[in-house]
Backbone bond lengths (Angstrom), bond angles and torsions (degrees), N, CA, C in turn:
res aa  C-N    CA-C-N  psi(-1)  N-CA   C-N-CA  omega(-1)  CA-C   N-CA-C  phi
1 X - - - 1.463 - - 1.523 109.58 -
2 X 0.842 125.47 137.24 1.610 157.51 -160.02 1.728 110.58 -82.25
3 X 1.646 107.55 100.23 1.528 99.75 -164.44 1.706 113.88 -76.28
4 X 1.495 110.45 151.99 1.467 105.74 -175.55 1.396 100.28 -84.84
5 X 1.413 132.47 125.19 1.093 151.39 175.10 1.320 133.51 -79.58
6 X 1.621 96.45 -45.98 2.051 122.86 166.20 1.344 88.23 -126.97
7 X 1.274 100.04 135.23 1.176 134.28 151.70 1.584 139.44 -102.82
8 X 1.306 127.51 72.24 1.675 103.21 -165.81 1.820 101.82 -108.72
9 X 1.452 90.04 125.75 1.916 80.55 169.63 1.494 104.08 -117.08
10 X 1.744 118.81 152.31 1.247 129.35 150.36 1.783 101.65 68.18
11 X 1.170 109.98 8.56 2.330 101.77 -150.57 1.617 78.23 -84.22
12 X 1.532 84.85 148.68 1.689 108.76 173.12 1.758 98.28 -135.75
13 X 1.253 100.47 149.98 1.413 100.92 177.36 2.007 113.00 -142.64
14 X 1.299 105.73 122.45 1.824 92.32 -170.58 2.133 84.32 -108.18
15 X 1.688 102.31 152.28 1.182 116.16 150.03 1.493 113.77 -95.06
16 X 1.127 140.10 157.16 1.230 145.99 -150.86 1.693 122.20 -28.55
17 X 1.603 101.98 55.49 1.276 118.68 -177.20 1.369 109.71 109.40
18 X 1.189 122.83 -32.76 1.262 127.20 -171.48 1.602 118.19 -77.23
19 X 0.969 112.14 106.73 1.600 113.86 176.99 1.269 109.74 -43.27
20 X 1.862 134.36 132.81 1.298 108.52 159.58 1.998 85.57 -124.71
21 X 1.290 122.97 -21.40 1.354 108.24 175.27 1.387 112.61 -113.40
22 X 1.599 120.75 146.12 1.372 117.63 -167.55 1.855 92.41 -146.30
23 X 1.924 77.04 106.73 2.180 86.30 162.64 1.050 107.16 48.77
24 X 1.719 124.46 59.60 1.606 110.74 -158.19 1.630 74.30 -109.33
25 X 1.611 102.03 152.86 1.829 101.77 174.31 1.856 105.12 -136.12
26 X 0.549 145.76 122.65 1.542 157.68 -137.14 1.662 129.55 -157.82
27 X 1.255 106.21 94.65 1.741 93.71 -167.37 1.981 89.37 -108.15
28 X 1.526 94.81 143.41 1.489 94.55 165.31 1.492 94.93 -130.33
29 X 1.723 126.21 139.47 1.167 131.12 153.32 1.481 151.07 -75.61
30 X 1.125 130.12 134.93 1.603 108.06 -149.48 1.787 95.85 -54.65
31 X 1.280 112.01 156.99 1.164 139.18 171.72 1.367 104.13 76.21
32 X 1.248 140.09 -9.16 1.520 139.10 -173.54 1.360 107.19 -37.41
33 X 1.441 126.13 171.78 1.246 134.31 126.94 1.818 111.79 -105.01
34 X 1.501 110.35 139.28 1.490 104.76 -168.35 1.469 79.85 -144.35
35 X 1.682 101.46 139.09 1.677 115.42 157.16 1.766 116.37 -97.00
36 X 1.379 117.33 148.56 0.950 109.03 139.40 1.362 121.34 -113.78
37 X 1.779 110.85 139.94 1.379 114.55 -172.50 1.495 106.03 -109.43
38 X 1.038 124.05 -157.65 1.888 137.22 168.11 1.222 115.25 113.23
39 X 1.642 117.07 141.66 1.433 117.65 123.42 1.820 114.02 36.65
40 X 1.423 106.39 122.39 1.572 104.17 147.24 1.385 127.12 -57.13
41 X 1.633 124.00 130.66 1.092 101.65 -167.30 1.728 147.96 82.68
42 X 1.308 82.94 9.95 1.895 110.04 -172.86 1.325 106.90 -90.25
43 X 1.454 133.48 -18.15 0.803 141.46 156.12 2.042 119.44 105.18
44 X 1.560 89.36 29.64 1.448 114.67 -177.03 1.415 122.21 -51.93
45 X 1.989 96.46 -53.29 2.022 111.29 162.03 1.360 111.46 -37.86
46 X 1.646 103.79 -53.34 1.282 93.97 -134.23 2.005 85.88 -80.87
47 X 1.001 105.64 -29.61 1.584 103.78 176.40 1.462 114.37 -36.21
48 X 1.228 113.89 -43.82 1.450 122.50 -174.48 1.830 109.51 -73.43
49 X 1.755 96.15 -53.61 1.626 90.98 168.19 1.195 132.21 -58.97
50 X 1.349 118.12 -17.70 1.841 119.03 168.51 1.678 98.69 -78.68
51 X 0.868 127.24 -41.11 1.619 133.90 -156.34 1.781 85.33 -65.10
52 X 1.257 115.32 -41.08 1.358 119.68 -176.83 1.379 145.08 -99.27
53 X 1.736 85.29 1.19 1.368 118.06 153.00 2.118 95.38 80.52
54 X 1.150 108.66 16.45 1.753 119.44 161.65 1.371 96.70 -53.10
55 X 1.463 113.54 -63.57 1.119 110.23 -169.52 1.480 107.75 -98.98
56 X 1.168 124.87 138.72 1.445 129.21 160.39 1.697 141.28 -79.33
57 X 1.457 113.72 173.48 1.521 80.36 176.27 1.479 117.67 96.77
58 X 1.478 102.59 -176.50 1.245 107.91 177.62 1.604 125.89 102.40
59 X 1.029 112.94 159.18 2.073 104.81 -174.36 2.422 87.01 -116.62
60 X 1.108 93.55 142.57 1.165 109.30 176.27 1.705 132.19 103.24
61 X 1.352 114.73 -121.90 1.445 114.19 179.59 1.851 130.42 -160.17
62 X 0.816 85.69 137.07 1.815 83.47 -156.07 2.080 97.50 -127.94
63 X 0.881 122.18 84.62 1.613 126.45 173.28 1.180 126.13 -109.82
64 X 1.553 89.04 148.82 1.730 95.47 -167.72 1.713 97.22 -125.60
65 X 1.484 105.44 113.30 1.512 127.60 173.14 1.542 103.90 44.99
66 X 1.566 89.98 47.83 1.644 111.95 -174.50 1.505 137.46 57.91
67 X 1.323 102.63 45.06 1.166 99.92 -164.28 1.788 81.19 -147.00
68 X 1.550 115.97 135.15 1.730 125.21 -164.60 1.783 85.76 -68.45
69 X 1.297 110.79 165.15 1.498 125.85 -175.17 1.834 91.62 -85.35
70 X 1.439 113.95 -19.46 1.416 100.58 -158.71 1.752 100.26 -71.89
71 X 1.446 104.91 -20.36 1.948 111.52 -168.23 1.060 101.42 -70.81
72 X 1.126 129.34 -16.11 1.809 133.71 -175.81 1.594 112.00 -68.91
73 X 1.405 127.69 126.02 1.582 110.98 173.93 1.985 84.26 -89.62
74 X 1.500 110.04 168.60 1.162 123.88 -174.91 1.420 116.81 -51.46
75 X 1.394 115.35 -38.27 1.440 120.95 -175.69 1.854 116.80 -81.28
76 X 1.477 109.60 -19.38 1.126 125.12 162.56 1.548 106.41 -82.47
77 X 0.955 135.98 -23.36 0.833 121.70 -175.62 1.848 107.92 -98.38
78 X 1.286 138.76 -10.36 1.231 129.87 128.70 1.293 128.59 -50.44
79 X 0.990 116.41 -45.96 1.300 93.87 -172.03 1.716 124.56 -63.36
80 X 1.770 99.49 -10.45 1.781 108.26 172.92 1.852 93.63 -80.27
81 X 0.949 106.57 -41.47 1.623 91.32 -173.82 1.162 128.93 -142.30
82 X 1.140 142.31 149.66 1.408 147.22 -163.30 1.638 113.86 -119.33
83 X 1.045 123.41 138.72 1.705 130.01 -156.19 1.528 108.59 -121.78
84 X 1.351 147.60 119.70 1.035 167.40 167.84 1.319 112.90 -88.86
85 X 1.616 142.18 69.43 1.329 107.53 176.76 1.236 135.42 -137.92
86 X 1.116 156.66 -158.71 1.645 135.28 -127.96 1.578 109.66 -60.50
87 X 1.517 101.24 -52.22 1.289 108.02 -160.93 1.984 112.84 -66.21
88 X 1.841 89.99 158.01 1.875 99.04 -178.34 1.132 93.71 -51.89
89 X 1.545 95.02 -172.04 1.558 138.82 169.49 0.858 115.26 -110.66
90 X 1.280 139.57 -26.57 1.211 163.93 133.37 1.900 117.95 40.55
91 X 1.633 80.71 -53.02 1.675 103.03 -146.54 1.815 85.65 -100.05
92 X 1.353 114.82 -2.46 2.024 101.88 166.25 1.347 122.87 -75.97
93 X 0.856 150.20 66.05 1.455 147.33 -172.81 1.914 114.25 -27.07
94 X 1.322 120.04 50.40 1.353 118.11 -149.90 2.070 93.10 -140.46
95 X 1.014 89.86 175.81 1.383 130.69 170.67 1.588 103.46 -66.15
96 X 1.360 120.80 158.06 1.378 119.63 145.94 1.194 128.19 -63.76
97 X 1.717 113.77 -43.44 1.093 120.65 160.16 1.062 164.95 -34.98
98 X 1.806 91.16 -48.00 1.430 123.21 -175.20 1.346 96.81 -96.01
99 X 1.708 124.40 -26.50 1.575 111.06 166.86 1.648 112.85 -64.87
100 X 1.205 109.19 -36.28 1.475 106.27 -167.51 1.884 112.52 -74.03
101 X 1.589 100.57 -34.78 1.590 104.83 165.83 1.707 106.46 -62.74
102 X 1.126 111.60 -21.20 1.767 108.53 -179.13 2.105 114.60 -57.50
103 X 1.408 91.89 -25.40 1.408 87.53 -173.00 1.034 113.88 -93.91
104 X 1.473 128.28 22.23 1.278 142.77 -160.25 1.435 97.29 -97.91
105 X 1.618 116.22 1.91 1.738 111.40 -162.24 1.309 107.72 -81.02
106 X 1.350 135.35 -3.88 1.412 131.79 166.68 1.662 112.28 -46.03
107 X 1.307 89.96 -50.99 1.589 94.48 -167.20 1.448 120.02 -106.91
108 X 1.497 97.73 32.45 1.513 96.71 174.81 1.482 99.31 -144.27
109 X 1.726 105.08 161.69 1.494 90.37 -176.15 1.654 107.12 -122.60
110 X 1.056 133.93 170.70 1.416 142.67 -150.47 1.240 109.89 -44.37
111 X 1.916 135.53 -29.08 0.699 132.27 157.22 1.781 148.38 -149.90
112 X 1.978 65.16 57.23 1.906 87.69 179.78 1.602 103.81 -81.87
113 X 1.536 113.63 164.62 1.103 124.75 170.19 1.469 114.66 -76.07
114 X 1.844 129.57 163.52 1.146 103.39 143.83 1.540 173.65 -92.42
115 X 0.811 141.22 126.26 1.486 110.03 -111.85 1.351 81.18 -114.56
116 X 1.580 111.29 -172.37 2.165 124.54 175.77 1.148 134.22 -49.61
117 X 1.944 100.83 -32.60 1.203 111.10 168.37 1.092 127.63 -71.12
118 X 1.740 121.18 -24.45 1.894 138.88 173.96 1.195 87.04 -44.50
119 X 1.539 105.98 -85.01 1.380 144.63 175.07 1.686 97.92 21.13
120 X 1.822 77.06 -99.86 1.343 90.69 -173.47 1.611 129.67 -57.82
121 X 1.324 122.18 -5.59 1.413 129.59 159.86 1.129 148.89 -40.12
122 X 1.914 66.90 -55.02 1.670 89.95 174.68 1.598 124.55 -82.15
123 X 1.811 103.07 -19.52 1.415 121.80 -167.98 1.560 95.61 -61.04
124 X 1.133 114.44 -58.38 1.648 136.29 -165.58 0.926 139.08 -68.37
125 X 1.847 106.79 -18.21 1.473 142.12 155.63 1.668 104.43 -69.30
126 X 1.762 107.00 -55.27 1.267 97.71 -177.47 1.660 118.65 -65.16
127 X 1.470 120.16 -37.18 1.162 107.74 142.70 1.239 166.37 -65.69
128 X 1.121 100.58 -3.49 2.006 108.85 169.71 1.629 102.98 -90.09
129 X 1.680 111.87 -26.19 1.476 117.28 -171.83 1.695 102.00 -67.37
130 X 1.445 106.01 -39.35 1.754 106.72 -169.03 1.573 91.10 101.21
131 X 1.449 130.65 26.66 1.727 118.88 -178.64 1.722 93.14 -133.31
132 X 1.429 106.94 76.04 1.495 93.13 -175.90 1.634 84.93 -110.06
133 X 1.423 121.71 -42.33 1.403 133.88 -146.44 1.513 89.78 -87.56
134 X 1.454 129.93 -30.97 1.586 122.64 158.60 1.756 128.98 -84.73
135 X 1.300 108.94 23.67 1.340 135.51 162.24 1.753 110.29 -44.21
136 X 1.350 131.09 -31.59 0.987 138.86 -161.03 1.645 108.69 -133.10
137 X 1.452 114.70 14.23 1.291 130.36 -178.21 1.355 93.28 -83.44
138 X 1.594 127.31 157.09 1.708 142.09 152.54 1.718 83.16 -77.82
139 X 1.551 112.94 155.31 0.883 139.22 174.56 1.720 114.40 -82.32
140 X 1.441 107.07 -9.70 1.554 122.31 -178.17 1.583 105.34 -96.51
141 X 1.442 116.44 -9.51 1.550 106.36 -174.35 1.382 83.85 -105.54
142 X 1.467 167.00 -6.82 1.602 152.20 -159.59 1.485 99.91 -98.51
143 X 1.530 111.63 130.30 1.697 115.49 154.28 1.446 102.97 -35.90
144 X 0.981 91.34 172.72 1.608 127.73 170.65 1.704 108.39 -55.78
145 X 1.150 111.35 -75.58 1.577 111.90 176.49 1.520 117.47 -50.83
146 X 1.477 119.68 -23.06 1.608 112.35 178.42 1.119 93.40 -69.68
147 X 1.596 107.84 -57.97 1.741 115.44 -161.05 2.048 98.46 -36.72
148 X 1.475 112.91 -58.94 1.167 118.46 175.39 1.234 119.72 -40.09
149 X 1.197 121.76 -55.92 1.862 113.07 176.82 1.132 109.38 -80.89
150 X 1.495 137.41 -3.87 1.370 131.14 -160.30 2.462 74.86 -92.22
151 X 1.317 119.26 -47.46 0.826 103.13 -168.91 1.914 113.18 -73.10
152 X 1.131 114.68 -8.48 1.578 105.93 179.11 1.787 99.58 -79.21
153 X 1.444 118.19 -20.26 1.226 123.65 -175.02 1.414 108.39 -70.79
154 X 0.981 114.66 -52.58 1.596 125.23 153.09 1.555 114.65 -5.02
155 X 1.462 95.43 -81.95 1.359 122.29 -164.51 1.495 109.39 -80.28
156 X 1.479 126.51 -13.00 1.699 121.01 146.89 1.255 109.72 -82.97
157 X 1.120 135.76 11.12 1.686 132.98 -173.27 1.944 96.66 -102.45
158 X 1.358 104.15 -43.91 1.305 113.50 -171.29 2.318 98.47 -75.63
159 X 1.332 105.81 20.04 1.345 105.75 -178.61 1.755 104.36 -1.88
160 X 1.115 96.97 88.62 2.131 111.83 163.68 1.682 87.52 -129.75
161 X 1.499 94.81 126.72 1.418 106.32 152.58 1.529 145.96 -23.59
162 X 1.639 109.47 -30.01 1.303 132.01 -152.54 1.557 99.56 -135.00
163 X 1.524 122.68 126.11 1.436 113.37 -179.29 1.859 101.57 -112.72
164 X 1.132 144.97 102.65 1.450 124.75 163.81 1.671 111.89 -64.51
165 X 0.894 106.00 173.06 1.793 120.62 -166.15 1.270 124.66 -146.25
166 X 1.276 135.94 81.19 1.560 121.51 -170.55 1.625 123.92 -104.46
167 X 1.403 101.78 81.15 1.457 112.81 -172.31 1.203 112.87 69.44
168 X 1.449 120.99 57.74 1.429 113.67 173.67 1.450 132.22 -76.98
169 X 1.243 109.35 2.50 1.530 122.87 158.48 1.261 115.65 -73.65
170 X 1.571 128.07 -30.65 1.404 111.74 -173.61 1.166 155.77 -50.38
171 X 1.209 139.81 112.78 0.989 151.17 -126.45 1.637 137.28 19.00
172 X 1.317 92.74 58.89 1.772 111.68 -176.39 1.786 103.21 -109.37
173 X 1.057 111.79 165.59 1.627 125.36 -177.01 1.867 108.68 -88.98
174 X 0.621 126.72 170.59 1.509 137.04 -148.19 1.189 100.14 -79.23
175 X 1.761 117.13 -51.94 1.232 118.36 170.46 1.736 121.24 -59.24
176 X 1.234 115.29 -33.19 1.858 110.08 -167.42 1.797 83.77 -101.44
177 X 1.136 112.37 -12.45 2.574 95.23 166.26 1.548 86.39 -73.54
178 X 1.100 112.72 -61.55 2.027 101.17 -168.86 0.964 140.85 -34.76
179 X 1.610 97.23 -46.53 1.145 136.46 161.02 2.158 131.08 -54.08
180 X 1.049 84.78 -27.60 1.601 101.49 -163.81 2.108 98.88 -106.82
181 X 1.317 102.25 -44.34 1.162 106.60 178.96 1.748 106.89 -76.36
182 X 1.465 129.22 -18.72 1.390 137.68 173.25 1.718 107.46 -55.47
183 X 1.367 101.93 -52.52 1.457 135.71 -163.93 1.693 106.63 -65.91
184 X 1.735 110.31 -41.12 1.067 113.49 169.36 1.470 141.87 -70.83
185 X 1.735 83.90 -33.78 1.725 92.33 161.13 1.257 126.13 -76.39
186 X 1.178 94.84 -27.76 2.201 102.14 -177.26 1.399 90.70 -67.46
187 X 1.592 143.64 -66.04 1.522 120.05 179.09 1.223 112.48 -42.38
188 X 1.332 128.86 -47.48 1.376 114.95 -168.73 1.719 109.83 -38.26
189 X 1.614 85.05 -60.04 1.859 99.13 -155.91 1.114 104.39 -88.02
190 X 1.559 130.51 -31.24 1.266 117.51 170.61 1.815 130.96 -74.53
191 X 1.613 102.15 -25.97 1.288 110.57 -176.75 1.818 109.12 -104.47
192 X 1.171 97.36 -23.71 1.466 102.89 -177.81 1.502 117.52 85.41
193 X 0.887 119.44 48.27 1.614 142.87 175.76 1.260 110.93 -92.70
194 X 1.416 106.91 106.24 1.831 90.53 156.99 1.199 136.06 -76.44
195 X 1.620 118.89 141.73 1.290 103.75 -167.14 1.860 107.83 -119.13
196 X 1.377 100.82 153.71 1.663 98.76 -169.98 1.545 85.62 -141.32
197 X 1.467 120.07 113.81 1.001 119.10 -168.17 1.698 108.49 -139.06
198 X 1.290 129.11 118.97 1.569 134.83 160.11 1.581 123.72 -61.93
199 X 1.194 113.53 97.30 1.214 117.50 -174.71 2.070 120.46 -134.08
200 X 1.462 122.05 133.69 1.374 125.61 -160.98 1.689 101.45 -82.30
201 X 1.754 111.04 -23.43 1.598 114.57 -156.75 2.034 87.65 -86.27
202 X 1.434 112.09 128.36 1.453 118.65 -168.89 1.478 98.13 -103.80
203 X 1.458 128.42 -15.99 1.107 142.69 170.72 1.780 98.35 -51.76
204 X 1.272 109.75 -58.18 1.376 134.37 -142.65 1.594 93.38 -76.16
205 X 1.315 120.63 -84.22 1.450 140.93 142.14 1.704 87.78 8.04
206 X 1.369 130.54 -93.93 1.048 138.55 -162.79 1.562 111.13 -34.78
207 X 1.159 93.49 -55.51 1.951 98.60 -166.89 1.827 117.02 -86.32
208 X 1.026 107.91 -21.06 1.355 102.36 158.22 1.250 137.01 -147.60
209 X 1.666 103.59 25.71 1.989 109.07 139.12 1.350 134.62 -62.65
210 X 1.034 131.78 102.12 1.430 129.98 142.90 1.649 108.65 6.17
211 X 1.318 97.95 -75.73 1.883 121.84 -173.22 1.627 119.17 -160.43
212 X 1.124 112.49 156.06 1.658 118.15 -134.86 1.523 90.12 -140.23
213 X 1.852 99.27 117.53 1.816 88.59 162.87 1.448 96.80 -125.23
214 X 1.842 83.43 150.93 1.916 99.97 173.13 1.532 108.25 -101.58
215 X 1.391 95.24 145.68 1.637 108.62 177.75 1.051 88.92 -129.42
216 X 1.511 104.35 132.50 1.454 124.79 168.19 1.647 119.94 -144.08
217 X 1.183 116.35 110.99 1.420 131.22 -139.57 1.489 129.81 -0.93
218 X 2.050 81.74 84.93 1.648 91.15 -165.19 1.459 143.85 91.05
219 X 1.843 108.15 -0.94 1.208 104.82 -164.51 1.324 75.47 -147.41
220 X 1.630 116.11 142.89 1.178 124.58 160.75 1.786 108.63 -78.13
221 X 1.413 91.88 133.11 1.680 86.35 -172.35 1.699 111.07 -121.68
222 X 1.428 100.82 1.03 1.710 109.99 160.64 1.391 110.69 -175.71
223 X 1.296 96.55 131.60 1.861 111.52 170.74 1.185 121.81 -140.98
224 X 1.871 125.96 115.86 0.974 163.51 -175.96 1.025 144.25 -165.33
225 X 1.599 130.70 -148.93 1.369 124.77 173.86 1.304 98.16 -90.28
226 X 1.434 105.71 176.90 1.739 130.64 -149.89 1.370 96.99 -80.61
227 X 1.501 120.38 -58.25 1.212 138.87 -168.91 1.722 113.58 -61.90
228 X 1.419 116.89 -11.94 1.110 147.41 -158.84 2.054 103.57 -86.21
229 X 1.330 90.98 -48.06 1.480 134.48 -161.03 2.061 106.06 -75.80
230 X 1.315 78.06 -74.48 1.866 97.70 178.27 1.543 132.98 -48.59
231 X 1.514 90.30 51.50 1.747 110.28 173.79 1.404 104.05 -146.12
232 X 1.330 105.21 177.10 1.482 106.33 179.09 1.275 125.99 -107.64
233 X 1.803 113.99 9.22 1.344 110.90 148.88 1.277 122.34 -61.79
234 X 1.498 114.61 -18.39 1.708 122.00 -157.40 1.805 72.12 -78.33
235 X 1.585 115.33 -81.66 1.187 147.13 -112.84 1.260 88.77 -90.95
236 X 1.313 147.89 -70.65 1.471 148.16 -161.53 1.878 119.79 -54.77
237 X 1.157 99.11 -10.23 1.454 103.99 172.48 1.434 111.77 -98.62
238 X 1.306 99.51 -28.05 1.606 106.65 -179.82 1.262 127.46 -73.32
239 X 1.554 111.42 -40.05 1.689 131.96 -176.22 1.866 103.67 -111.90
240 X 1.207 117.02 -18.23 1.859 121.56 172.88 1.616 93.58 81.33
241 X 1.005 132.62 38.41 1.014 124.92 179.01 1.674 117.99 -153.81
242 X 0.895 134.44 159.49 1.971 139.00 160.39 0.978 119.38 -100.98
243 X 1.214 112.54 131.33 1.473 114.15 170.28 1.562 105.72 -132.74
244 X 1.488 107.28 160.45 1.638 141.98 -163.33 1.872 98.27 -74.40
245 X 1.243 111.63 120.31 1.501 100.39 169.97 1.654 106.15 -123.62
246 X 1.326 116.25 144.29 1.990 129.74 -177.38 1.768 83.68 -123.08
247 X 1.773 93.78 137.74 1.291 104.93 149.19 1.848 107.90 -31.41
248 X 1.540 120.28 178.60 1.688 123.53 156.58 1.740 81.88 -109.72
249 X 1.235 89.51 159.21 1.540 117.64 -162.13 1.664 97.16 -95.57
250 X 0.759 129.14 2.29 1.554 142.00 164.56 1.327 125.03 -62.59
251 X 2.118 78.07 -85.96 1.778 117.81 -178.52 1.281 105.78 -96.95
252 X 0.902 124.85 -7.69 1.530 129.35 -149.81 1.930 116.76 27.26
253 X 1.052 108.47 59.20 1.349 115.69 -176.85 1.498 102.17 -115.54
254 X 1.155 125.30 149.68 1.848 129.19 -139.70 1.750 94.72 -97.35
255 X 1.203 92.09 119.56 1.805 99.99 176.36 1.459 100.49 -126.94
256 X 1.637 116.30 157.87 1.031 111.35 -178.85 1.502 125.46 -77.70
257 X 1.331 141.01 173.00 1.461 135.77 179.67 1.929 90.86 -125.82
258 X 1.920 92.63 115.08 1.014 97.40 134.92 1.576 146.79 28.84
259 X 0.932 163.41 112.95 1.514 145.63 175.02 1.364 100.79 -115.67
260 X 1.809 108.69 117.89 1.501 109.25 160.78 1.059 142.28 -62.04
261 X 1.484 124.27 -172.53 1.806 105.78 177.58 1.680 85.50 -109.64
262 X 1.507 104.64 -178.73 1.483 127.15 -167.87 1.344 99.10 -69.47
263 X 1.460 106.30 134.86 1.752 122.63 169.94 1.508 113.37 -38.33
């Protein structure tokens, strides 16, 4: 049986009065893959920033392999999970390297050396990522998609059980989303990472979640499997709209089609 890893029951969360989470309840299992989908504004970020304690607060319950997020001091509480989220890299003035040895701070303290175990963390991150040979890159000369795996490399270097994800496709080209979302599942299944990831592509969500929750302003309004999801009773209340679904020509499992422009 399949241990519960996240736990969220009933949690609501307001920013300065303003509700953005309402009674949201959420189980992820160790090793899962889980999407979050919704709406602009559904309140997907901020799900992740309470989960990670960015944001504080809140009415309800949020646990990790049963134990409240509040018992965690911050550095314990990295080392259960590692955070990916929207923003570049851009702005480190560093190495690939020396960014990716940066997440090594769980397990070191203000002024330990680094020692074999960093070392090798980081070696193995840079290699499972495919960023060994840009090890010695500035983080200001890489596209967009390195910058992107250079940061999932990161977050296998910081070995925490639990990876969050905040749109790590965004705004990448077809080849480095394929690419990046390939990379995410192979940790999942190859390393055994759970993954809890915020993502807009429902296509994507579909084909390699485990199980899929919708937020829709603030309220989870379905959580399950994918196949569960991929109609427009799920979907048309959620987004106000219908959309066209084709078997995939593969799996034949129902993805959406596209919408053309006018004849």
């Amino acid at each position: 049986m399949k241990k519960h890893i996240i736990n969220i029951e009933d949690f609501s969360f307001s920013i300065g009065g303003n509700p953005i989470l309402n009674n949201v309840n959420l189980r992820v299992d160790e090793g899962e893959y889980v999407s979050l989908i919704g709406p602009n504004g559904a309140g997907k970020t901020t799900m992740l920033n309470c989960i990670m304690r960015i944001h504080r607060g809140g009415h309800g319950r949020i646990e990790l392999s049963g134990s409240e997020i509040s018992s965690f001091s911050q550095r314990k509480l990295a080392r259960l999970i590692s955070y990916i989220p929207q923003q570049d890299i851009t702005g480190f003035p560093v190495t690939v390297e020396e960014f990716v040895m940066m997440s090594r701070y769980p397990h070191m303290s203000p002024f330990s050396t680094i020692r074999d175990r960093d070392r090798e963390a980081v070696d193995e991150a840079l290699s499972i990522t495919g960023c060994t040979a840009l090890a010695g890159r500035s983080l200001a000369t890489l596209s967009g998609g390195e910058r992107r795996t250079v940061s999932i490399a990161a977050a296998l270097a910081q070995e925490s059980g639990i990876m969050l994800l905040d749109e790590p496709t965004t705004f990448l080209d077809p080849k480095h989303e394929t690419d990046v979302i390939t990379l995410i599942r192979r940790i999942n299944r190859d390393r055994g990472r759970t993954i809890l990831m915020v993502t807009h592509d429902i296509n994507h969500a579909a084909l390699h979640s485990d199980r899929i929750g919708i937020l829709k302003e603030g309220t989870c309004v379905f959580y399950g499997e994918p196949r569960d999801m991929m109609n427009n009773d799920v979907l048309t209340p959620v987004y106000g709209k219908s959309f066209t679904f084709i078997p995939h020509p593969q799996n034949g499992f129902p993805v959406i089609v596209p919408e053309g422009g006018e004849a």
